[in-house]
Z-matrix of the N, CA and C atoms (Angstrom, degrees):
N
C 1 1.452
C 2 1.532 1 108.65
N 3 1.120 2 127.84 1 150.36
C 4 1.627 3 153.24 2 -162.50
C 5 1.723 4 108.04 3 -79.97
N 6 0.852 5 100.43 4 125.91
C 7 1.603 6 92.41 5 161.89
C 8 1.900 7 135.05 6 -29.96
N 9 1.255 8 96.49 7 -58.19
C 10 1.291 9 104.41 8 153.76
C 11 1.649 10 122.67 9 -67.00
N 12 0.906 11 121.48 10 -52.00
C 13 1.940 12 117.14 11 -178.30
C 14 1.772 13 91.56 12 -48.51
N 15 1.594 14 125.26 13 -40.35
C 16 1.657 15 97.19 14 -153.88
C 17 1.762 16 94.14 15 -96.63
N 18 1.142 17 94.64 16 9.78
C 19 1.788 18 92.45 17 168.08
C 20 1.616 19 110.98 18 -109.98
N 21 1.070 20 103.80 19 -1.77
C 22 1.612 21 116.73 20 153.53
C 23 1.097 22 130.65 21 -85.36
N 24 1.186 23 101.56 22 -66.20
C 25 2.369 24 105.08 23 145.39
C 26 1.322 25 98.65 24 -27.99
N 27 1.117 26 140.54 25 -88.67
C 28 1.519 27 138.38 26 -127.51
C 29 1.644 28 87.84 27 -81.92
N 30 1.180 29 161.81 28 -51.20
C 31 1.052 30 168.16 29 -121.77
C 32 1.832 31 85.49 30 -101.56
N 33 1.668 32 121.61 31 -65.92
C 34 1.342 33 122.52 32 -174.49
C 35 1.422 34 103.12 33 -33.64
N 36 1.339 35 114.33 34 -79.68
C 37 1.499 36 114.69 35 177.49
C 38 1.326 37 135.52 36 -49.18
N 39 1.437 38 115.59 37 17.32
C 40 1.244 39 126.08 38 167.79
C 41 2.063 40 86.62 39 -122.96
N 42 0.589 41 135.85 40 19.49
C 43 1.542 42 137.45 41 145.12
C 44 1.721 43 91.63 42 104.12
N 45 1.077 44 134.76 43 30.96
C 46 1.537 45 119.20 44 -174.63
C 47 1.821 46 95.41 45 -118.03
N 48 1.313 47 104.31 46 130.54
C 49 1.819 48 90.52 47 -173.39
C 50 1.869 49 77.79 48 -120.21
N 51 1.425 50 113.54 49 116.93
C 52 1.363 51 121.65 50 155.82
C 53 1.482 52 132.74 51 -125.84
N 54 1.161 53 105.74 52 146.59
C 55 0.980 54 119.07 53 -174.95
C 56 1.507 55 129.80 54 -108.59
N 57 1.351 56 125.94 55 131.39
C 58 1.386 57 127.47 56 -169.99
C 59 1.996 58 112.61 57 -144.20
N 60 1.391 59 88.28 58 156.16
C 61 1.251 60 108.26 59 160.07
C 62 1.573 61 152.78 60 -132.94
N 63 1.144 62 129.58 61 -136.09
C 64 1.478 63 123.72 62 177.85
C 65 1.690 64 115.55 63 -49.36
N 66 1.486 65 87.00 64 -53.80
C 67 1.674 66 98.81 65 169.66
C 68 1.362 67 123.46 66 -48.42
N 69 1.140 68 133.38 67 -39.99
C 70 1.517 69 144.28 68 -154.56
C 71 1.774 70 78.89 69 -104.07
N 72 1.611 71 143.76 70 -60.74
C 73 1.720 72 114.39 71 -176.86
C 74 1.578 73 114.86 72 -52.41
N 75 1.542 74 108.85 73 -41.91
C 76 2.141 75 118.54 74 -158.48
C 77 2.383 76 75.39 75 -51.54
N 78 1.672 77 95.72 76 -56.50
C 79 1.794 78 93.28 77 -153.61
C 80 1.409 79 90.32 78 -41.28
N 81 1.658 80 141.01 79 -73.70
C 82 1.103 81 149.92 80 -131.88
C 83 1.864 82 104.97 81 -82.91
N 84 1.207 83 97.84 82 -3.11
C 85 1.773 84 99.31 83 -173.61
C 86 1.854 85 86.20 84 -104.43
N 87 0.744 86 118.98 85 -55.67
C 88 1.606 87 153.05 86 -169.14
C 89 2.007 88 81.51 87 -39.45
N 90 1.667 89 101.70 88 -81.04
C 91 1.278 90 97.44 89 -168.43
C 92 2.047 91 119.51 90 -76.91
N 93 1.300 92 113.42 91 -28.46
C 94 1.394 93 110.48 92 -179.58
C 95 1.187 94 112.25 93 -101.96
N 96 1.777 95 125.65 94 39.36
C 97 1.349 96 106.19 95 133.87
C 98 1.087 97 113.10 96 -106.77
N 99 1.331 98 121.25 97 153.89
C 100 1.601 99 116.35 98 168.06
C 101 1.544 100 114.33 99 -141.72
N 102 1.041 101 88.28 100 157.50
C 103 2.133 102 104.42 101 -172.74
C 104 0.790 103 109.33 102 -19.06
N 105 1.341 104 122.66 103 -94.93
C 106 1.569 105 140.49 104 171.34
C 107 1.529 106 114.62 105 -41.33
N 108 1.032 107 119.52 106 -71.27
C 109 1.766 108 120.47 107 -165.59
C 110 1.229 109 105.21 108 -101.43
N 111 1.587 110 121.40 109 45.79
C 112 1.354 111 115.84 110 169.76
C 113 1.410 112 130.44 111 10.31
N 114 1.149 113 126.15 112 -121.83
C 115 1.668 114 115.61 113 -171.02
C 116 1.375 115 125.74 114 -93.20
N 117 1.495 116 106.02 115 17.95
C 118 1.709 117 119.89 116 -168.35
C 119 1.519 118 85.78 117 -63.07
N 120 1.624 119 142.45 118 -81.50
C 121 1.133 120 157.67 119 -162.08
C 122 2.102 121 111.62 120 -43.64
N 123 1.376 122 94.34 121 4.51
C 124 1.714 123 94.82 122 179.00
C 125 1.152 124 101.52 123 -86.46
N 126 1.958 125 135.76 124 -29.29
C 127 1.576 126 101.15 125 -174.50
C 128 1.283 127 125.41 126 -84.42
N 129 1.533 128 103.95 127 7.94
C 130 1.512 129 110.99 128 -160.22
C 131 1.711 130 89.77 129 -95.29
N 132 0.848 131 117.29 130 -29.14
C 133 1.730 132 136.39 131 -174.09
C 134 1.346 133 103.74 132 -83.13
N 135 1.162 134 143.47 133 -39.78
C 136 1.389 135 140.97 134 165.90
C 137 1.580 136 111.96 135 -64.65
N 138 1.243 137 103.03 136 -24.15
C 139 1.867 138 106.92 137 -159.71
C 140 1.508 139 88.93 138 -93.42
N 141 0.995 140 104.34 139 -45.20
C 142 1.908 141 105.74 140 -164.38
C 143 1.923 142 102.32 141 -75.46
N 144 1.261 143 103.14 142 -37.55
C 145 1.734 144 99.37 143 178.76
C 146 1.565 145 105.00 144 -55.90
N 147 1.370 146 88.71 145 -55.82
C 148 1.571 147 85.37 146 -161.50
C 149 1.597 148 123.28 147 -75.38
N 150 1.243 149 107.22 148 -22.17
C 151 1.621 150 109.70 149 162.80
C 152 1.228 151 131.26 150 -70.37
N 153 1.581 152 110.60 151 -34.94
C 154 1.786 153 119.71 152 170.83
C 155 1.834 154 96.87 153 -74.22
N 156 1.229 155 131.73 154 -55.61
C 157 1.596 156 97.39 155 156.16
C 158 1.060 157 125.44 156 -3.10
N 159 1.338 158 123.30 157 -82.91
C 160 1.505 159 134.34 158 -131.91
C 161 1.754 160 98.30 159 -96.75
N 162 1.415 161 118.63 160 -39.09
C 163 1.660 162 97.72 161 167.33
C 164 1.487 163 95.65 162 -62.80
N 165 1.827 164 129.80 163 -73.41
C 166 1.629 165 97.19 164 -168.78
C 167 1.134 166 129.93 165 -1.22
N 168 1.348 167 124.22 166 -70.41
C 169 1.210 168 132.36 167 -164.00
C 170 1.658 169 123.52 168 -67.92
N 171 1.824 170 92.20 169 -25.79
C 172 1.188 171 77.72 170 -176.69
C 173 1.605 172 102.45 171 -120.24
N 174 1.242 173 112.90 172 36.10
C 175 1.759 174 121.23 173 151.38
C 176 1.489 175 87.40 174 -98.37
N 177 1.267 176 146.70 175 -25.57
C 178 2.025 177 123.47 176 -161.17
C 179 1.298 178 68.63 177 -95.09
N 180 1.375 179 173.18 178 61.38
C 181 1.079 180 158.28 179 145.12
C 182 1.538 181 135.23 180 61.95
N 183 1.010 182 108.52 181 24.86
C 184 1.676 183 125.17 182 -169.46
C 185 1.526 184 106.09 183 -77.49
N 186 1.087 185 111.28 184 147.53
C 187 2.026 186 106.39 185 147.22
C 188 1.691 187 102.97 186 -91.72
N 189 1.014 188 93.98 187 140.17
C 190 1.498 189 143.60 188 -169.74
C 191 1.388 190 116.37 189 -85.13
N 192 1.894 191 116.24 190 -22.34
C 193 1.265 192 119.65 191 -160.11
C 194 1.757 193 119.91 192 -77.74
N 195 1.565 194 86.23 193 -16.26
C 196 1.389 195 96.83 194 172.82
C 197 1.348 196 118.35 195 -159.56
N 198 1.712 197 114.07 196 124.85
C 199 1.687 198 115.56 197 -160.12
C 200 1.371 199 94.10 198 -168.90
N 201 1.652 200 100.85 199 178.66
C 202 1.587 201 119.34 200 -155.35
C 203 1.530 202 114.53 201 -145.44
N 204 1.449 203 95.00 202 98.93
C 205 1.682 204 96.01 203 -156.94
C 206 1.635 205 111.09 204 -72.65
N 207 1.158 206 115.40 205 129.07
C 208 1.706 207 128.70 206 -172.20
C 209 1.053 208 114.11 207 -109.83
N 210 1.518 209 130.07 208 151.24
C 211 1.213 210 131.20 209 -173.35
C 212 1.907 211 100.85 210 -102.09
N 213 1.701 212 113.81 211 102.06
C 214 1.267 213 90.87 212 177.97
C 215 2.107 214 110.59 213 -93.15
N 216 1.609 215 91.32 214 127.79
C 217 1.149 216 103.69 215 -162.78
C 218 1.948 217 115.22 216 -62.82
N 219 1.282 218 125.82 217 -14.97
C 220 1.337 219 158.66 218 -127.09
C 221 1.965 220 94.56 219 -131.39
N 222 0.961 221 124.22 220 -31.27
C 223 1.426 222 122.15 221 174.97
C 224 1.803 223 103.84 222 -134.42
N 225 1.379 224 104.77 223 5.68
C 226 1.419 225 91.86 224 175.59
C 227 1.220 226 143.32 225 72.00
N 228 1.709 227 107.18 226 6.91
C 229 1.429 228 118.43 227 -148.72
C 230 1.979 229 102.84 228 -129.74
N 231 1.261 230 138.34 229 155.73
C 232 1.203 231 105.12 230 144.61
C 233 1.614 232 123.15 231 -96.52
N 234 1.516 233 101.96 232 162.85
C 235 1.180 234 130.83 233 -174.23
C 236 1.640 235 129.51 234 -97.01
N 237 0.910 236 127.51 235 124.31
C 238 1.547 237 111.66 236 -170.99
C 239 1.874 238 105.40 237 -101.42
N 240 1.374 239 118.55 238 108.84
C 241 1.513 240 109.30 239 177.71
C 242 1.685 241 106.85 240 -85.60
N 243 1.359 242 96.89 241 144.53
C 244 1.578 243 109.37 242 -173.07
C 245 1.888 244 107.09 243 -147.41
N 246 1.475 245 94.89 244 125.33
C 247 1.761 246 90.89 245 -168.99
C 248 1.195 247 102.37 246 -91.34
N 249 1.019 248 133.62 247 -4.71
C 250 1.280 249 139.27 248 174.41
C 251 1.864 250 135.28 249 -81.12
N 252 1.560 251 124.88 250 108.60
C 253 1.530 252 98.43 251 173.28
C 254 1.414 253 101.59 252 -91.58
N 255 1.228 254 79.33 253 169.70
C 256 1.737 255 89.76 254 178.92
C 257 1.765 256 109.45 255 -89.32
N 258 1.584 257 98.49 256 154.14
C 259 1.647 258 103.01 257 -169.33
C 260 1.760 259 94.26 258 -89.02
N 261 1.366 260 117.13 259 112.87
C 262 1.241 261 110.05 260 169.90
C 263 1.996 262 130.52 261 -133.28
C-alpha cells in the first residue's frame, strides 16, 4: 500500500472516508520529492496535506465523514470537497 492509501486507512478510522486521485499523487509526488533528499520529505507531505484538508473543512463547518480530495490548482494546496455541513 502507498503512502497515501495508509494515511487514508488511518484517517478512515478516525471517521474521515476520502477519496482521491491522480491529482492528489502528481500534488504529493510533485511536492515530497526533493533534490537532495529525494523522497525522504513525502511522509511529512502526505500527513500534513491531508490533515490540513480535513480541519479546513471542518473549521468552514462541513462533515468530514465523507469527501474527495482535489488538487486546487490556484493556491497550490489540496483541498478536501465535502457536500455535507455538519448539524451543530
Amino acid at each position: 500500500m502507498d503512502m497515501i492509501g495508509r494515511e487514508v486507512a488511518r484517517l478512515a478510522k478516525l471517521g474521515h472516508q476520502l477519496v482521491y486521485g491522480s491529482e492528489t499523487v502528481e500534488y504529493v509526488v510533485r511536492k515530497g520529492v526533493h533534490d537532495r533528499l529525494g523522497a525522504r520529505p513525502m511522509r511529512g507531505v502526505v500527513e500534513e496535506a491531508l490533515q490540513m484538508a480535513i480541519v479546513e473543512q471542518l473549521e468552514a463547518g462541513f462533515n468530514t465523514a465523507k469527501g474527495h480530495l482535489i488538487f486546487d490548482r490556484q493556491t497550490d494546496r489540496l483541498k478536501l470537497h465535502c457536500e455535507e455541513k455538519s448539524v451543530a
